[in-house]
Each structure stands twice: as C-alpha cells, then as structure tokens.
N, C-alpha and C positions, 0 to 999 in steps of 0.2 A: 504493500500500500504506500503511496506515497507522501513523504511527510509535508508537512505547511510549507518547510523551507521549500521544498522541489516543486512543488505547484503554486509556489505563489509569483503572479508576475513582477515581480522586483525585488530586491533583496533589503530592502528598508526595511529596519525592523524600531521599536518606539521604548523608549525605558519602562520597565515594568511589564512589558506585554508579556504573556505563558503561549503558549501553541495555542488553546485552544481559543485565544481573540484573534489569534494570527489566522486559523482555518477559518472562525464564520469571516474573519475581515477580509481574505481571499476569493472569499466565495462572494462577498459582496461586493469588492472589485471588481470580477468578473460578469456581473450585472450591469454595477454602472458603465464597462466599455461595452456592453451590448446597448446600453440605452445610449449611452451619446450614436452609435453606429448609428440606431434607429430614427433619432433626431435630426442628425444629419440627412439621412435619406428621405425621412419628411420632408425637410427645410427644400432636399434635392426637386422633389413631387410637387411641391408648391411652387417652385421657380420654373416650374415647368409649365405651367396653368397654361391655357390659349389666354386670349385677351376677352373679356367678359363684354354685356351691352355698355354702350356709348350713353353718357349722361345723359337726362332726359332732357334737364334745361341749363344753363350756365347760371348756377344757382349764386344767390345774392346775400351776403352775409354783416352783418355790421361789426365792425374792428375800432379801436382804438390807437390811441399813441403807443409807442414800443413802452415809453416809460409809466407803468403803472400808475405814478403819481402824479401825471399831467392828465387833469380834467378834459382839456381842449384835443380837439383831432379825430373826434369821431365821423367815420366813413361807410361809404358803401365799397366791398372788393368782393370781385367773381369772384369762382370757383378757378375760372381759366387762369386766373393773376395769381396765384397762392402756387405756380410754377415758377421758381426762380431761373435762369439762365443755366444751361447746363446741367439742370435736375429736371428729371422727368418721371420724378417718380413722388406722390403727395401721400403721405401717409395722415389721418384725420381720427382723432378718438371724439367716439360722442360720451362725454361727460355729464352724469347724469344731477342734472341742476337744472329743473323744470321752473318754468313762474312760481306753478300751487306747491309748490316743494317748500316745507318749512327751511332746511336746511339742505345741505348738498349733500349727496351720497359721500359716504365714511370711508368705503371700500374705494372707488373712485377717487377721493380727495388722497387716500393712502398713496396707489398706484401713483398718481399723478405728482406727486412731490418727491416721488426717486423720480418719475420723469422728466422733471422738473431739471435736477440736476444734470440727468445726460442730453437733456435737447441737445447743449451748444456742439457735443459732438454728433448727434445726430444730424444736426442739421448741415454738417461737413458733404451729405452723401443723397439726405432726401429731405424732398420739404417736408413741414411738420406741423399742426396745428388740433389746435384744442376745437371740441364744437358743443356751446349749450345752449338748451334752447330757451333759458332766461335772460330780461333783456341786459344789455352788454353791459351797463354802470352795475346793475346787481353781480354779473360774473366776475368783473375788475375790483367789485367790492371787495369777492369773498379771496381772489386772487392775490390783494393787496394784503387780507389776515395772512396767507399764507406764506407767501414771501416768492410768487413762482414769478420771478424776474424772466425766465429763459423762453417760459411758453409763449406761442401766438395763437391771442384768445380768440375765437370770434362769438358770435351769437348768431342764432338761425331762427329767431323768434318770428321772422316777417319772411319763411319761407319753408319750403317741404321738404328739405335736406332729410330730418328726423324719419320720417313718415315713409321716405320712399329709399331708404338704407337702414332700415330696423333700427334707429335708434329711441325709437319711440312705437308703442303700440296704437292699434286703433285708437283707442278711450285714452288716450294721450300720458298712458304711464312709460316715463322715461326710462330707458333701459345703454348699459353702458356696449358699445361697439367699437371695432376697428376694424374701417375700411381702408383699401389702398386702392388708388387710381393710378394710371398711369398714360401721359400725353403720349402719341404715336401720332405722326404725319397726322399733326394738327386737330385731333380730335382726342378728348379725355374717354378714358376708357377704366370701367371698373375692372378691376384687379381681382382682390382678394377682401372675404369677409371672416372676422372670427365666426362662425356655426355653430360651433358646440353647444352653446346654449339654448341652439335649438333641439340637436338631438337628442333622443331618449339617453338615462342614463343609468346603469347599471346600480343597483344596490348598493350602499354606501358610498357612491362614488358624489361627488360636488359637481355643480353647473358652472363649476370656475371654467374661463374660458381666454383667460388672456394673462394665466399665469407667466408666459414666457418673457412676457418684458414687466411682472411685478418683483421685487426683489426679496418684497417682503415674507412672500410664500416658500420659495426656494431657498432660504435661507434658512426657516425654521426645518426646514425638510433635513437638514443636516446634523439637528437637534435628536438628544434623546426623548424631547416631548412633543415632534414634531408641531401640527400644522393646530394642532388642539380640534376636538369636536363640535365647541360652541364659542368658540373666540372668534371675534373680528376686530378692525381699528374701528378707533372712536374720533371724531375730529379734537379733542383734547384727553390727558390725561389728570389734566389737576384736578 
C-alpha cells in the first residue's frame, strides 16, 4: 500500500502534521486539482458561447459625476457609450436596490465592496458598471455610506434594462444579475447571463449564483466552519 509520503503530490510537509492529516490532506488535494481542471474547462465552454440576441433598444441610463461627492453632472448615457475604446466587452451587475426597497440588498452590498476594490483592475480589460433600479441620488447616496469610489453607478429607473435581462421580476421584485454584452461590427450583442438561479436545485445545495467573483464565500470555504447554514452579511456590524 502506498504510504502519504508516495502518493502525495509534493513533498511539503507542515510542523506537527502525523500521516494520517497528510493522507485525508492528499486526498483533498487531489480534489481541488480536479476542480480547478473542471473550472477551467467551464471558464473554456463559456468562452466558447456563439454570440447571443442583439439588444432590443440602446437603453438609457442616468449617471452621475465620477466623484461621489459632486452633486452636479447628472446625465443621460447609452448602453452603446458604456464601451470605452479598445474594450469591447461590458460586463453590468444588477444590484439589487429597488425604489420600494427599505434598504439595499446585504448580500449585494457584500459582493459589491470587494468589487468595489478590484474595479480599477478590472477595468484594465472590460468595461464595468453597476445597474439599480432606484433613482441615481438614492444609489450615490447609499454608495457614498459605502465608500465605493471605483464603481460606475448608473440607474435604470426610467427604463427596461431590469425587466428585459432578469434583473427584476414581473411584480417588480429586484433580483441581483450579471450580464455581459459584447460590441461586434457595431452592434451590442448579449453575451452571457449568471442562470443558476434559475435552475432547479438539488437538496441542500444554495441559489448562490455569482459566487465566483464574491470573495467572501470562497474564503470561508477554506474554513473549518465553512460557508455556515444561516449566516449572511449584514450592511453593518455594530
């Protein structure tokens, strides 16, 4: 039979460990290089997609000043202008912060302040932007508690952006999405939609569906108490 040392892919070993952390920790190495494999070939299958229908309309969004804290500058910007020179690829989260919404989604507001941090490298390679459908001084309001300097907020209060990319249901309850479009020989063309939260979902399993760019999930997963049963963020801890 072969011992921990002979089947384990590398020979790092950690102060204190005995064999038998060494064998289940092998054998869970061995996992995690099957699931990056599998990720990867996902990531491969999605970049494969044909190009999906052509927007319906060159939808119309209200934007402010880059700087959070200038009242003045509020505008009308396409959809087709939210493509910078050189970037042809728009990636758009719907954040869920409706008018009748006492408060902004917890989960969302989570997500969005680590993405908060990586925008300015995101925005090295694709454009990037926030979409809610409360109107723009309420979304800079709550953006301004927050501190998210990086993001570009829009609002979509005085159009159908929501309603006709699932970010919103019929009865007009806000739901959180991320689409990607992408410009081709001058016409915007839908890309890619997170789904999962439409699909059925297997027993125990969560309707998370946009864990892959939240930090906060993947992180706990690293944990001996991982992701917890009944935990989520809260927009404060005090």
């Amino acid at each position: 039979m072969a011992t921990p040392q002979q089947s384990s892919p590398h020979s790092l070993r950690f102060p204190g460990e005995n064999d038998s952390y060494r064998s289940a920790r092998n054998q869970l190495l061995l996992a995690e290089m099957a699931l990056r494999k599998q990720i990867e070939a996902v990531a491969e299958l999605r970049r494969k997609l044909p190009l999906g229908g052509a927007v319906p309309e060159d939808y119309a969004f209200e934007e402010g000043a880059a700087d959070l804290d200038d009242p003045s500058g509020a505008h009308q910007v396409r959809i087709s202008e939210l493509f910078e020179p050189g970037k042809d690829t728009l990636v758009v989260y719907n954040f869920m912060y409706g008018p009748e919404m006492k408060s902004a989604c917890t989960s969302c507001t989570s997500m969005l302040d680590s993405l908060n941090g990586a925008a300015p490298h995101v925005s090295q390679r694709v454009n990037l932007v926030v979409v809610a459908k409360s109107p723009l001084e309420r979304l800079r309001a709550f953006a301004r508690e927050r501190g998210w300097g990086h993001l570009r907020l829009l609002s979509s209060a005085a159009n159908t952006y929501n309603r006709d990319y699932y970010g919103e249901s019929s009865e007009g309850k806000q739901r959180p999405a991320l689409n990607v479009f992408q410009r081709c020989d001058g016409a915007i063309r839908h890309f890619y939609q997170s789904e999962l939260m439409f699909a059925p979902t297997e027993p125990g399993q969560d309707a998370r569906h946009i864990d892959m760019i939240w930090p906060l999930w993947n992180l706990f997963d690293f944990t001996p108490e991982g992701r917890g049963e009944d935990w989520y963020p809260k927009l404060s801890y005090r």
